[in-house]
N, C-alpha and C positions, 0 to 999 in steps of 0.2 A: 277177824278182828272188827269189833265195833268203835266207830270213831266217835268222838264225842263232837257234835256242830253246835256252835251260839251263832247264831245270829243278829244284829243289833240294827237299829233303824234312827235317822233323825230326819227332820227336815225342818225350811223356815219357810216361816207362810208369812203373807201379808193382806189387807185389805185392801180394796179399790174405793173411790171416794163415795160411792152406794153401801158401804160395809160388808161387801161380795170376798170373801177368801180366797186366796191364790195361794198355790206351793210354788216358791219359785224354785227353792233348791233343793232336793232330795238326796238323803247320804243314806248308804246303808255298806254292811263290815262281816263278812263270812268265815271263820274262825275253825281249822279243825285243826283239834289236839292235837302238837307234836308234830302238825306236816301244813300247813299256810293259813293267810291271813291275807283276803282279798278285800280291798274296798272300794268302793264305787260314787262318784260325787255325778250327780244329773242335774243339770242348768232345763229347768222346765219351762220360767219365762225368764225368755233373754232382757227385756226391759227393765224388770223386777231387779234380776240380777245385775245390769250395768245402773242402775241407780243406787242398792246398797250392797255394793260390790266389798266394801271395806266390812259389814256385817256377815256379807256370806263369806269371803275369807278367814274371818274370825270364829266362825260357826263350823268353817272346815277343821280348823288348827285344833278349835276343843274334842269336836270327833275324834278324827285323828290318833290326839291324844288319846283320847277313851278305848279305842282299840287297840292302840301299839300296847298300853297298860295291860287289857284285857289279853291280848297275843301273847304277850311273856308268861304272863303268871299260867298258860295255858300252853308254854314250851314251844313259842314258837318263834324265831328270831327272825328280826326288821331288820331289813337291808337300809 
């Protein structure tokens, strides 16, 4: 049996006051049809993160969302 995999990716970046890009937090959601749905939230810079901490909370919840949606419709139920 071949399984169907999605996988999906986000993250939020910011700049330093030189215009240097940072990821501070990386998400990514592993999806197989009919049998789980793993997702993974990675705090890259802690500083980043405890400064827009209420942004990457928010950034979580939309992912999240995006995957629990994507998991159903892909038969796979969220505890």
């Amino acid at each position: 049996m071949i399984n169907e995999i999605v996988r999906l990716e986000d993250s939020f970046s910011m700049a330093d006051i030189n215009g240097n890009e940072y990821v501070v937090l990386r998400m990514d959601c592993t999806i197989t049809k009919g049998r789980s749905c793993f997702m993974s939230f990675d705090i890259l810079h802690e500083q980043g993160y405890q400064n827009n901490k209420d942004v990457c909370m928010q950034k979580m919840a939309e992912f999240k969302a995006v995957c629990e949606a994507k998991a159903k419709e892909m038969g796979v139920d969220i505890i």
